[in-house]
Phi, psi and omega in degrees: 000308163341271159310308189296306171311321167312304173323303225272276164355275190327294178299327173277355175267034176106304207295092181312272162264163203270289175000311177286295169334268181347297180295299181316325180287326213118345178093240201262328185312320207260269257258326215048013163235163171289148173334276160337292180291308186317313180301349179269314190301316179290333189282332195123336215275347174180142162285164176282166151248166220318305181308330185266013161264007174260340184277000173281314186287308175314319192278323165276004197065058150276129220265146153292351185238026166285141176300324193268012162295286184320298204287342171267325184315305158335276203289348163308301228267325165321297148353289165291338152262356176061001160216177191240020157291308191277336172303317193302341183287314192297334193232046059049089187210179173281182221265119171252160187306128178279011153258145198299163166284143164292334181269341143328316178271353153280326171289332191260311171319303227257306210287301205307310193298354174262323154341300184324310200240002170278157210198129200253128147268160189277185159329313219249301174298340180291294179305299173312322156279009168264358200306310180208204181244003154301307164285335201277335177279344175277338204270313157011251158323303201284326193300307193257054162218163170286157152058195178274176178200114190279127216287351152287329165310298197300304192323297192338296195283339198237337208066016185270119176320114217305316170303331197275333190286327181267344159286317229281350179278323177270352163295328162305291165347301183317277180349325191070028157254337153223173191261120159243159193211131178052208198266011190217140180229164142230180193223116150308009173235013185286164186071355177266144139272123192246136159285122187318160185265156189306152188270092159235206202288292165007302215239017179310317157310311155328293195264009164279298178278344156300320181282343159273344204266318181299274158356284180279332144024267190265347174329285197246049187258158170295099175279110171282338186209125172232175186178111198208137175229159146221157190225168191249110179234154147289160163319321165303249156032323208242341158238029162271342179269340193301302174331303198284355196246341164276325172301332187287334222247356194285289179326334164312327184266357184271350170303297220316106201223110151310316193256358184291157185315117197263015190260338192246346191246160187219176143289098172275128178253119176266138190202120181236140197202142172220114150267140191253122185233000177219125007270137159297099203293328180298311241249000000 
């Protein structure tokens, strides 16, 4: 039950096989077991101990107060006990209406259509598009457009000058993120949600040259929308809204039309973000 809900997990956050997972995280460094055991823990052949689902959840990026948190915790315990009597005691609640909230049912709707299409790149391709902002605006553009695209588009649309725009193509190609040929590319991944790669040691460089890259970027870009506060929450409390503020941003891929017209359409960067500024720990 157990391995199998990991598998099942494991695969709707992007990560195609558990090999790819393993390597992708850090391996035995992140997880602290060898390859093997883990690949046993997914087949059924033995559970982890307790303490080492949280460092398993860390490694998928999973919020602790998350459904698929509940839902691998749930089936540890199932697991362990062989059966689903004494859990059914522990979560155990009153009856709730059966029918869904529209906004439940916008959320579960957005979680599954993302499930679907999500895709984890490795460590090595994550730096390449990271390389620079030539590349990071070229890999971009082709991902989130159909078909082909051709190196006078990308000039247009980005300025960057057609050399610079034709190495940065075959270096992505090398890469194995788009395919190019003659003056034109395309991305086996358009129509995917590609996920960030999990946050360890490994991939630290990785969200260090993205947050920079990114940054000077959105510098002279056009902001179409803000919406900014600030609130006093608990730690529980801030991070059950966190769920709700990835989802909101989740919703963003049910717009999401690769093939719209390109004369009528543009490329948006959504970006939801929370700082804790009081009390100020630096001081």
């Amino acid at each position: 039950m157990f391995g199998a809900t990991l598998a099942k997990i494991r695969k709707q956050l992007g990560f195609q096989s558990a090999y790819k997972f393993f390597k992708s995280v850090g391996g035995s460094k992140t997880l602290g077991l060898a390859f093997v055991s883990y690949w046993d823990i997914e087949r059924g052949k033995k559970l982890p101990r307790s303490w080492r689902l949280k460092t398993i959840m860390k490694a998928l990026n999973i919020d602790m107060c998350s459904e698929k948190a509940r839902e691998l915790v749930g089936a540890y315990f199932q697991s362990l006990s062989g059966s689903e009597e004494l859990l059914k005691i522990l979560t155990a609640c009153p009856a709730r209406p059966a029918d869904l909230t529209s906004r439940e049912l916008a959320e579960s709707a957005v979680q599954k259509s993302v499930d679907q299409r999500n895709i984890q790149l490795t460590t090595e391709q994550w730096r390449l598009r990271n390389r620079d902002m030539v590349m990071l605006i070229c890999s971009n553009y082709i991902i989130n457009t159909s078909g082909w695209v051709t190196i006078p588009e990308l000039a247009a649309a980005s300025g960057f000058a057609p050399a610079e725009i034709k190495k940065a193509l075959r270096a992505l190609a090398g890469g194995g993120l788009v395919e190019f040929s003659g003056d034109k590319a395309r991305s086996h991944l358009t129509g995917r949600v590609v996920q960030l790669p999990p946050r360890n040691a490994e991939n630290k460089d990785v969200y260090a040259s993205s947050i920079r890259l990114w940054n000077d970027w959105i510098k002279n870009c056009a902001c179409v929308a803000s919406k900014r506060m600030t609130v006093r929450m608990s730690k529980t409390d801030m991070s059950i809204y966190r769920q709700h503020l990835a989802k909101a941003v989740d919703i963003s891929t049910l717009y999401e039309n690769p093939d719209a017209d390109k004369q009528g359409s543009a490329i948006y960067f959504v970006d939801a973000s929370m700082y804790k500024v009081l009390p100020n720990e630096e001081n």
